[in-house]
C-alpha positions in Angstrom: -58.4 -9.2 -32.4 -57.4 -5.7 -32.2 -60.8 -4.3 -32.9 -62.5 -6.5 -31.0 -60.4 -5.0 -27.8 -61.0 -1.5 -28.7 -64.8 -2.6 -28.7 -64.6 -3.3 -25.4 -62.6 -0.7 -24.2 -65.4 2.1 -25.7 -68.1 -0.4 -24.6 -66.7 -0.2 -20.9 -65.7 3.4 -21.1 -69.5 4.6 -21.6 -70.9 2.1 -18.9 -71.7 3.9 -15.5 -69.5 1.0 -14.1 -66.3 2.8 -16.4 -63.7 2.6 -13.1 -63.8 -0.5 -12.1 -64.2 -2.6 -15.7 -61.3 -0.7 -17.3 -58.7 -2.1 -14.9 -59.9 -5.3 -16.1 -60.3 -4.7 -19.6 -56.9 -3.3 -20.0 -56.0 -6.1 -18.5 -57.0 -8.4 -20.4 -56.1 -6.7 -23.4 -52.5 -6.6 -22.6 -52.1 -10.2 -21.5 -53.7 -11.2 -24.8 -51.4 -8.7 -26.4 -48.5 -10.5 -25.0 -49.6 -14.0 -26.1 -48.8 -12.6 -29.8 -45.7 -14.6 -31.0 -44.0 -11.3 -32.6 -44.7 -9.5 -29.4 -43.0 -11.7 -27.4 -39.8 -11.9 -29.4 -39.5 -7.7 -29.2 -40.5 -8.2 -25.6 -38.4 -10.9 -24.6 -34.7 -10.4 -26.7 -34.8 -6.7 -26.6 -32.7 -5.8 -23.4 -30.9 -8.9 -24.1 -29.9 -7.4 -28.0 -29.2 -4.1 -26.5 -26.8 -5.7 -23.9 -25.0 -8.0 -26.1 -24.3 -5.0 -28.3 -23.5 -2.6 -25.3 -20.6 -5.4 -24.5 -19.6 -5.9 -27.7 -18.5 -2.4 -28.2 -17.0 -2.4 -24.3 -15.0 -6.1 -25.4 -13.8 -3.8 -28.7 -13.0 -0.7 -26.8 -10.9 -3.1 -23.9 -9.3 -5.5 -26.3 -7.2 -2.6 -28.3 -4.5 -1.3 -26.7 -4.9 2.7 -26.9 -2.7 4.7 -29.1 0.0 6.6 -27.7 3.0 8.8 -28.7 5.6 8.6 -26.1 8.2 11.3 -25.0 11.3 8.1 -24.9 14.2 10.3 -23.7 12.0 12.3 -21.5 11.2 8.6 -19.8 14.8 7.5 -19.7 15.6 10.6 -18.1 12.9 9.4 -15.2 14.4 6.3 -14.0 17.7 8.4 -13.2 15.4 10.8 -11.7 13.5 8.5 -9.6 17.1 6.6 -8.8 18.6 9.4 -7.7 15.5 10.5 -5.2 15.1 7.0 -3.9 18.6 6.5 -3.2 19.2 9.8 -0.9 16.0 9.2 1.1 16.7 5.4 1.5 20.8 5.8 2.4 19.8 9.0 4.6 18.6 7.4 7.7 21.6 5.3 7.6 23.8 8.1 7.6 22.1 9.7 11.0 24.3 7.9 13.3 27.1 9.7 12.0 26.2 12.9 13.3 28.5 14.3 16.1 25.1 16.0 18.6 23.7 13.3 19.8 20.1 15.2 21.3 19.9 16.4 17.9 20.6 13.0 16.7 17.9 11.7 18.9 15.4 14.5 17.8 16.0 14.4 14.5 15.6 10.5 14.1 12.3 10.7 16.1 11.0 13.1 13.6 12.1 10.7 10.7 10.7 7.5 12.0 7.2 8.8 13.1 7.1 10.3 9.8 7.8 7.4 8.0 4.9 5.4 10.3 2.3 7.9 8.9 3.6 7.7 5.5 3.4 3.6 5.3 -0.4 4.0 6.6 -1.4 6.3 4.4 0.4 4.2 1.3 -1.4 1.2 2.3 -5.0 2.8 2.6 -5.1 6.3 0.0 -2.8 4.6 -2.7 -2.8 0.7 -2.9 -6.6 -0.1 -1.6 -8.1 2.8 -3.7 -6.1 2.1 -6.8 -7.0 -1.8 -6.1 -10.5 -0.9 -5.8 -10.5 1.3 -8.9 -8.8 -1.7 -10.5 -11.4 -4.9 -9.6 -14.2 -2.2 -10.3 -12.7 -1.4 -14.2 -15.6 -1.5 -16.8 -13.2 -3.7 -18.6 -12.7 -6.5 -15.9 -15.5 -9.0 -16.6 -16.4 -11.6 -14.3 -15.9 -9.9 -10.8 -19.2 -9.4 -9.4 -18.2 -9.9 -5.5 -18.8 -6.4 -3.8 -15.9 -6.7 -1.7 -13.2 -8.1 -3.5 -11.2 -5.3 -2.8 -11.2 -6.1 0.7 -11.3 -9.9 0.5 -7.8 -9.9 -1.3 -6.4 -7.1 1.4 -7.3 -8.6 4.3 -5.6 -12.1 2.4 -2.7 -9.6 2.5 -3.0 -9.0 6.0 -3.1 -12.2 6.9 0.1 -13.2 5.1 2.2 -10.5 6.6 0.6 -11.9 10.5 1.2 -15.5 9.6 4.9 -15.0 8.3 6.1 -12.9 11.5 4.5 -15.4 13.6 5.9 -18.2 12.5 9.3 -16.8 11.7 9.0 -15.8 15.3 8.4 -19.1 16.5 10.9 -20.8 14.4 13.5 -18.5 15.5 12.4 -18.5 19.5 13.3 -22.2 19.2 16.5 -21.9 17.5 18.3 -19.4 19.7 20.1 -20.6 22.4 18.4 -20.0 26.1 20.1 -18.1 28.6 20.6 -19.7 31.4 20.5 -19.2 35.2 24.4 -18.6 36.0 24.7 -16.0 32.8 21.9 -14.0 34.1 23.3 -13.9 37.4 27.0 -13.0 36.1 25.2 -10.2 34.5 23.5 -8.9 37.0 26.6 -9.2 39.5 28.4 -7.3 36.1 26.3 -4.6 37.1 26.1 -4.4 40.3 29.9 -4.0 40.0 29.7 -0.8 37.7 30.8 2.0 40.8 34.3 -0.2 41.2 35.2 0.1 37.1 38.2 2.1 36.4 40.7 3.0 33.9 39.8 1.4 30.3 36.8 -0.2 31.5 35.5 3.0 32.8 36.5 4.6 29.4 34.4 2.0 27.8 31.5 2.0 30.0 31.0 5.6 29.1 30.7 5.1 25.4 28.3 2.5 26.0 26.5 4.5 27.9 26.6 7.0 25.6 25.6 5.6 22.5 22.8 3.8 24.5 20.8 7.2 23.9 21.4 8.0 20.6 20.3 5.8 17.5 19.4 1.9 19.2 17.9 4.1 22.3 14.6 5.0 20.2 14.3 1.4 18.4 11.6 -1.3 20.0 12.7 -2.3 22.8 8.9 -5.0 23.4 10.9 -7.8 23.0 14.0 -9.3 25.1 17.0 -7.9 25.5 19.4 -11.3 23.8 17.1 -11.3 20.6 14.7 -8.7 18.4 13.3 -10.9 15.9 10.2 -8.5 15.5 11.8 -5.7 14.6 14.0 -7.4 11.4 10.8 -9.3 10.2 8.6 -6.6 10.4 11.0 -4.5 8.8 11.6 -7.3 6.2 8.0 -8.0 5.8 7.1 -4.1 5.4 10.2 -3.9 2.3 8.4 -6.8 0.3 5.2 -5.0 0.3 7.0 -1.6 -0.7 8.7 -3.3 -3.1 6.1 -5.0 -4.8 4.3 -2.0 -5.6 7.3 -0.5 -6.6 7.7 -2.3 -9.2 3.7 -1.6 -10.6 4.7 2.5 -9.7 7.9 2.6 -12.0 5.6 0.7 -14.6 2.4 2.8 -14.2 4.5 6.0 -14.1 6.2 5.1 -18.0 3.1 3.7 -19.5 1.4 6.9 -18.8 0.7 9.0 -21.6 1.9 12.5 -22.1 -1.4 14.5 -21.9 -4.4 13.5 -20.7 -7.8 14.4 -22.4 -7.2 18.4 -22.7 -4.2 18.1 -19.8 -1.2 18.7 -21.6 2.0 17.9 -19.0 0.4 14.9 -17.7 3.1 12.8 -17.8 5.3 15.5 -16.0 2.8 16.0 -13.1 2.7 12.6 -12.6 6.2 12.5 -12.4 6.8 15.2 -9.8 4.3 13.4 -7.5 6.1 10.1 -7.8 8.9 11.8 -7.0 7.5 12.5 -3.4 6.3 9.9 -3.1 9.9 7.8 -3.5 11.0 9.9 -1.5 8.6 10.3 1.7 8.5 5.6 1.1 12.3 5.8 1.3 12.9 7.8 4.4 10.3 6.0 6.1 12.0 2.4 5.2 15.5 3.8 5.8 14.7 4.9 8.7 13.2 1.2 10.2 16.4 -0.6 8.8 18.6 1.9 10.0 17.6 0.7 13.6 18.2 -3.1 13.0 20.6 -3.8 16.1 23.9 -4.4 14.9 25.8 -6.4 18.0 22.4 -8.9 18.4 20.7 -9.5 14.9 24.7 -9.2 13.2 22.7 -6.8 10.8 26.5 -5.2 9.6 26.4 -1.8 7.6 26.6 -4.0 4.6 23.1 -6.0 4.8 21.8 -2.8 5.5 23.2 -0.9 2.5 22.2 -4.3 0.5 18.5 -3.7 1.8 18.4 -0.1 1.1 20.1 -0.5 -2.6 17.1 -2.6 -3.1 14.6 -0.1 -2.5 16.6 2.1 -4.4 16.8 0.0 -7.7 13.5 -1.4 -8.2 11.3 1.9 -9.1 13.7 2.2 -11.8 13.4 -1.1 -12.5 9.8 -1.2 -12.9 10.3 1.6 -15.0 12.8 0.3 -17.4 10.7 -3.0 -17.7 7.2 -0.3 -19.0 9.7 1.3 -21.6 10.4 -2.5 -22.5 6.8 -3.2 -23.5 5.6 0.3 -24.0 4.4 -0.2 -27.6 2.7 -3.8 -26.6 1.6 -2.7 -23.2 -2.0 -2.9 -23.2 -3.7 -1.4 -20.2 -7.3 -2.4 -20.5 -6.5 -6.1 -20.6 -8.1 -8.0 -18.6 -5.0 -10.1 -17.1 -3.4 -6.6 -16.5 -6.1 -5.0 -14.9 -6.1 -8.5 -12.5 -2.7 -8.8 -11.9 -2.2 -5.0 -10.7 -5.4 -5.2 -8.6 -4.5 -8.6 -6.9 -1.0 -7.1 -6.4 -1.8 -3.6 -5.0 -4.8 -5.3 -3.1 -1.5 -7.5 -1.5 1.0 -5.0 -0.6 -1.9 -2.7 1.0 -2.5 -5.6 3.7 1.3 -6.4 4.0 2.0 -2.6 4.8 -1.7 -2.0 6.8 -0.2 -4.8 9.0 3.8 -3.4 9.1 2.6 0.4 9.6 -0.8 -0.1 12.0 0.6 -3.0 14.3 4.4 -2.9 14.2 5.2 0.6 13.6 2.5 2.6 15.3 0.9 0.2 17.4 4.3 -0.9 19.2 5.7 2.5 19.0 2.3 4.3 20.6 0.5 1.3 22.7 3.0 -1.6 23.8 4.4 -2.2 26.9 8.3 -0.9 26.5 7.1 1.4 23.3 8.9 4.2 22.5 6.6 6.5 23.2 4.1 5.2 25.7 5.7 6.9 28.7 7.7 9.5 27.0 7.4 12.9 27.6 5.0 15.9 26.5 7.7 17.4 23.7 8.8 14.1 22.5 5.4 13.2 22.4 4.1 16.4 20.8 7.5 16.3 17.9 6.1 12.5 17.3 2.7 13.0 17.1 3.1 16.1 15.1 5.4 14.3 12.5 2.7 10.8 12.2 -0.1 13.2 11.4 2.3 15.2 8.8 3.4 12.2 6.8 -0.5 10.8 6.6 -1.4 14.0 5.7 1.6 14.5 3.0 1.0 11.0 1.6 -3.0 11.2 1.6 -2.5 14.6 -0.9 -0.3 13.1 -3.2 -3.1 10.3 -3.5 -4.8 12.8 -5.3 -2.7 12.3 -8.6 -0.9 8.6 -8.1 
């Protein structure tokens, strides 16, 4: 048969006609070619050969657990390090109050809480959606062909964080008591009578008046003056999503090897940049629970210190759970690589929702923000310290 082609093919090349026949002859050479049963096994199995054995060696390669030696007392040393950073950035905004100059007081909180805003937005998009992307996208994560699963899972996220505020708002509009007509109008006669107060009451009036411009004078004030519910559950809502991926931080940061390729210090690097970040992540929660009204919401120092202690513990928590597992963690797993995606994919919607709509949004936009009618320097000092912590935040993203 092969001869009898190549006949053809010389026949047709020295015919005057040679253009348009050899199209045809080729052709028809190749399709009888193809009707060869040996071809058609090479032709058809293969890609299909190379592939199988192209995932074979990637199902090897993600199966075993890669082989580590680990610096123990250098990682136990961490979690007191990461403890000891979390816990003075957390407790710090608590302790602002305290301070005896109240514009300083004012100032300084200002700076804090709009820093903390631009730190929670750049958390939620340069380090949980990337490193959830980078996580649904691993070679070793079979199964996953959706584009935008990524995106699917943070707007899920999102949507959780909208859907418990909301109805925790609703739930708790029609549980508190309504004011009614004749204790809005003894409070407004209450006032009206403030030039006739005297003695004690006068005394007391002034404090009131004075601590009305110092830490609960730059919280929300959107919502009505008898109840805040937004502010606690956002500020609840936005601590669940910090500490979730916490937790996968102080696990990420243990299981991380010493060096890297030809990086020697790896694990120290990585260190130092978690220790920023802890640190910019706690002053930016402690400075939202800091401003939980106190006489309205009975948020006492102790349900604050409780909430802050949490943030404090569970980085080093996370942490002491990786040295737990550290010679059976296996970070190519599938079911790892999963859960850490679907988590960080989470957390980034929770906190895209706390930081763009409650923190910024009601800060910057709202009616009754704290900034929408403030002046040019209080404006400038905000602004200035938003764009520093997104900009602080979005560098460390380079390493964690």
């Amino acid at each position: 048969m092969v001869s009898s082609n190549t006949a053809l093919i010389r026949k047709a090349t020295m015919s005057p006609s040679f253009r348009p026949v050899k199209l045809i002859i080729i052709t028809q050479t190749m399709k009888r070619a193809l009707r060869l049963p040996m071809v058609r096994w090479i032709v058809t199995f293969t890609p299909a050969l190379r592939g199988s054995e192209g995932s074979s060696e990637a199902s090897a390669t993600c199966d075993a657990a890669p082989s580590r030696d680990y610096n123990i007392g250098l990682r136990i040393g961490s979690i007191f390090i990461i403890l000891a950073t979390s816990s003075l950035a957390v407790f710090f905004p608590l302790s602002l109050h305290k301070l005896p100059f109240g514009k300083i007081n004012f100032v300084l909180f200002t700076i804090v809480k709009q820093f903390g805003t631009g730190i929670i937005i750049s958390t939620a998009f340069v380090h949980l959606y990337t490193h959830a992307n980078l996580m649904f996208t691993n070679d070793c994560l079979a199964g996953i062909n959706y584009e935008a699963t990524t995106s699917a899972v943070v707007m899920a996220g999102l949507f959780v964080a909208f859907l418990v505020e909301y109805v925790s708002h609703r739930f708790v509009r029609t549980r508190s008591p309504k004011r009614t007509d004749d204790e809005t109008n003894i409070n407004n006669s209450g006032g009206s009578q403030g030039g006739s107060i005297s003695g004690t009451d006068s005394k007391q009036v002034r404090r009131t008046t004075a601590a009305s411009t110092t830490l609960q004078n730059i919280s929300h004030s959107h919502a009505p003056a008898d109840f805040d519910p937004n502010t606690t559950l956002a500020v609840l809502v936005m601590e669940a999503g910090i500490l979730f991926h916490s937790v996968l931080i102080g696990l990420t940061l243990v299981v991380a090897p010493d060096s890297s390729g030809n990086t020697s210090g790896y694990y120290n690097t990585l260190l130092a940049v978690i220790v920023f970040h802890q640190f910019f992540e706690g002053l930016a929660l402690g400075a939202r629970i800091a401003l939980l009204q106190n006489q309205n919401m009975r948020w006492g120092i102790r349900s604050k210190l409780l909430m802050a202690l949490a943030f404090a513990l569970i980085t080093p928590l996370g942490m002491a759970i990786g040295i737990g597992v550290l010679n059976q963690f296996n970070g190519n797993d599938q079911s790892t690589i999963l859960t850490i995606a679907v988590l960080d994919a989470l957390s980034a919607g929770v906190l895209l929702w706390v930081g763009v709509v409650d923190m910024w949004a009601r800060d910057w936009a709202f009616s009754g923000g704290e900034m929408v009618d403030a002046g040019v320097g209080k404006v400038f000092v905000g602004m200035s310290s938003l764009i520093v912590g997104m900009i602080l935040m979005s560098v460390l993203g380079k390493w964690a």
